[in-house]
N, C-alpha and C positions, 0 to 999 in steps of 0.2 A: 504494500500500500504506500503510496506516495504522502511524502509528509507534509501537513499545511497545519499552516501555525494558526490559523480563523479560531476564532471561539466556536464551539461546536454549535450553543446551545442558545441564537443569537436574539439577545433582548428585543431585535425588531418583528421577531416572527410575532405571528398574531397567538400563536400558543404560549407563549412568555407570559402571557398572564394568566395566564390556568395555572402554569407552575410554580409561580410565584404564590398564590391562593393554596397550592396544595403544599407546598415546602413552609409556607407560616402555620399551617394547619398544624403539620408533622412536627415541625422542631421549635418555631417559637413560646411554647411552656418551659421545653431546656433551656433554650437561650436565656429567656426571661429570669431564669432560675440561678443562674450562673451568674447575670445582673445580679438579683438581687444578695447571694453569699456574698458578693463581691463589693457590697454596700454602695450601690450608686444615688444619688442622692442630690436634692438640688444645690446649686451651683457647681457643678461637675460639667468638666468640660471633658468631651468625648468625642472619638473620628471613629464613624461608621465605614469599611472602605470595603469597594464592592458593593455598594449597598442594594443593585438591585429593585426590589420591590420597597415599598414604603414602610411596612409591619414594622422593623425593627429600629430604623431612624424615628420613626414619629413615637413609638414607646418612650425610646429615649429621652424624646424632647419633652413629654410632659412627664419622665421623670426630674429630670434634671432643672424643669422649670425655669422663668424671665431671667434667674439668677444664674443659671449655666449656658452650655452651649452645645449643638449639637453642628458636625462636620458630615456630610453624608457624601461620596465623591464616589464614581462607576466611570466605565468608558461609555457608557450610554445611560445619560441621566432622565429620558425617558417618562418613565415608569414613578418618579421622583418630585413634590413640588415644594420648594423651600416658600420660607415666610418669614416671623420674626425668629419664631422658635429653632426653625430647623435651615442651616444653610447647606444650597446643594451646588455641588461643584463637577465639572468632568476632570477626570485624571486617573492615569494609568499607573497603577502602584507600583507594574515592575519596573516605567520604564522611566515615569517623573520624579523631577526631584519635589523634597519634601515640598509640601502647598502650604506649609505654616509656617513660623521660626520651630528651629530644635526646643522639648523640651513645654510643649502647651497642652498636651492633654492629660487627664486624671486615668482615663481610659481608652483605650483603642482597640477595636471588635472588627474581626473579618468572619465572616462563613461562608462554604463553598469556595474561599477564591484563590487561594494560593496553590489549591490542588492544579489547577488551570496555569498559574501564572506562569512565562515562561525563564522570567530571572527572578526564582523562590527566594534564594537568598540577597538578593538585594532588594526585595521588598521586604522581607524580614527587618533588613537593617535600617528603610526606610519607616517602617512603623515603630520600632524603640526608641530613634533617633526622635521619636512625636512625643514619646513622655516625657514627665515629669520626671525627677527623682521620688521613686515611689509608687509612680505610676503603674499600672497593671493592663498588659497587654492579653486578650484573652482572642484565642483563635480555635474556629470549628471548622474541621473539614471530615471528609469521607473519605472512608480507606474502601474501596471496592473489592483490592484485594484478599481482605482480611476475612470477608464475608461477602462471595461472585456472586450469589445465586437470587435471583427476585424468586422464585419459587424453590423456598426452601426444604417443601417436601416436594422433590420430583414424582407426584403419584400417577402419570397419566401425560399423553400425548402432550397437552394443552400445554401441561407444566414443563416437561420437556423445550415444547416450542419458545415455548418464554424464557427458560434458561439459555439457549443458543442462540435466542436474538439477543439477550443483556450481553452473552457473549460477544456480537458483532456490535455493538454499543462499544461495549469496552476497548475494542480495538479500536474503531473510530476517536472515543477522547486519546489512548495511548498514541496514536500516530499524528496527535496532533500540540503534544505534549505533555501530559496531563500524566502527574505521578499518583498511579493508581493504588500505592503505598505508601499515601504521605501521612494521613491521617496518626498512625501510628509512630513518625518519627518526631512528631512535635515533642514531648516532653523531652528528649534530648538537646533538640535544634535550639529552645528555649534557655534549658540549660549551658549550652556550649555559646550562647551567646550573652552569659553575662547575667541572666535571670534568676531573681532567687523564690522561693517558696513554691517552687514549681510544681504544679495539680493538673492535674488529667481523669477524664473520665469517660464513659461514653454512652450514648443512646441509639437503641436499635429497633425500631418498629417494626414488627413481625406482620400484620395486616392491617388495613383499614380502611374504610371509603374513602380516605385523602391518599394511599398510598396508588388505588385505583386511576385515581384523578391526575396523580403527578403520572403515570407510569402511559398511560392512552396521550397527556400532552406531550410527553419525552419523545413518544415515538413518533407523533406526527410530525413532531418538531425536525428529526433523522431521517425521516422513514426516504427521502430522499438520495441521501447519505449511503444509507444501508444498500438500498438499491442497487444504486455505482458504483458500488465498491463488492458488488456479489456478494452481501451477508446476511440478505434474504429477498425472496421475492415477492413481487404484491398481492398474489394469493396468500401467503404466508402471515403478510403484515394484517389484512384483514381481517384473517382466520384470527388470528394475535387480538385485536383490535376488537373482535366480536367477543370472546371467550371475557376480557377484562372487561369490556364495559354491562355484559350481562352478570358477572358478578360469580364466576365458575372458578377464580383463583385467589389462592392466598401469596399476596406481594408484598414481598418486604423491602426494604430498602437496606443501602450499605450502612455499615456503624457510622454512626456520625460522633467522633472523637472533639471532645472541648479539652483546651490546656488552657492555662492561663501563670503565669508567674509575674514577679513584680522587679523592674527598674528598682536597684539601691540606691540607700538614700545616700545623697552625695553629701 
């Protein structure tokens, strides 16, 4: 397969907002959770990066309230509408330099995006380089590798099929970047860059009507992808397509890994 560096999963398609709806469904109670251990609180100032859909910036903003501030910045801000509370900005975390002075946030939050990024560690270095001393960097991504299968019990043709299309999924993000083992290397990467109090955890949803919803967007989102690149054909994706959207399979999604550790205080 020929490699292309495109985001696979492009915020312009008109499925980008089903998945957006079904990825806040699935993990914003985590997320929100990991907020709140991590005591955020008004006047905190915060960079949401990747932000994507609006769920998790606008949480923030009426956590943080007139007294903090919220950063929310994607390469497609789209989907995003700033105001007083929340300011949105376009920028590319692998590739831009910092959007702030070093050293202004309380917290810094990415999900989904570094698995994608194509210079991991120099977005890395661009998000620490944002805190404070003390500050807490917290990041969620998906390890796919860790757990391939959307149908975890393969009982039956259906579930089959849908385990060898995530399979041709997976090769489509792999050949286009995307470390499908990243999720899992955070609690070190954090540590080897200077982080102390380093926490890691993870969450994995086994079935659910949201996980039906992201899994029928994801594919229409590809299903062109998959095509061209011979990973399945469009009786297949139908067949695929009919089976989730009647409600005949149990889909889960990849672990979704949170670390979070803290900037010392200087």
């Amino acid at each position: 397969m020929a490699p292309d560096e495109r985001y696979l999963l492009d915020n312009r398609q008109t499925e980008a907002g089903a998945r957006f709806d079904a990825l806040s469904e699935l993990f914003d109670p985590s997320t929100f959770r990991h907020f709140d251990v991590l005591g955020v609180a008004p006047g905190w100032r915060v960079w949401e990066v990747g932000a994507g859909g609006p769920s998790v910036p606008r949480w923030l903003a009426d956590r943080v309230g007139p007294t903090g501030r919220v950063l929310a910045t994607d390469l497609d801000t789209s989907w995003l509408s700033g105001d007083t509370a929340l300011e949105v900005r376009r920028h590319d975390i692998g590739a831009d330099p910092l959007p702030v002075p070093a050293g202004s946030f309380d917290l810094v939050h990415a999900r989904l995006v570094l698995v994608h990024v194509a210079d991991r560690e120099q977005a890395l270095r661009t998000m620490i380089h944002a805190l404070r001393p003390g500050g807490v960097l917290l990041l969620e991504d998906a390890d796919p590798a860790l757990q391939p299968l959307l149908c975890p019990e393969e009982s039956g043709p259906e579930q089959e099929l849908a385990n060898r299309l995530r399979r041709g999924f997976r090769e489509l993000l792999a050949s286009r970047g995307a470390d499908l083992s990243y999720g899992r290397k955070l609690p070190r990467l954090l540590r080897e860059a200077g982080l102390t109090d380093v926490t890691a955890d993870a969450y994995f949803p086994i079935t659910s009507p949201a996980c039906a919803v992201l899994e029928a967007a994801t594919v229409r989102q590809v299903s062109a992808s998959l095509l061209a690149n011979g990973l399945a054909t469009e009786e297949e994706l139908a067949r695929h397509l009919d089976a989730v959207e009647a409600g005949r399979l149990d889909l889960a999604t990849s672990p979704m890994i949170s670390c979070w550790g803290r900037r010392p205080a200087e």
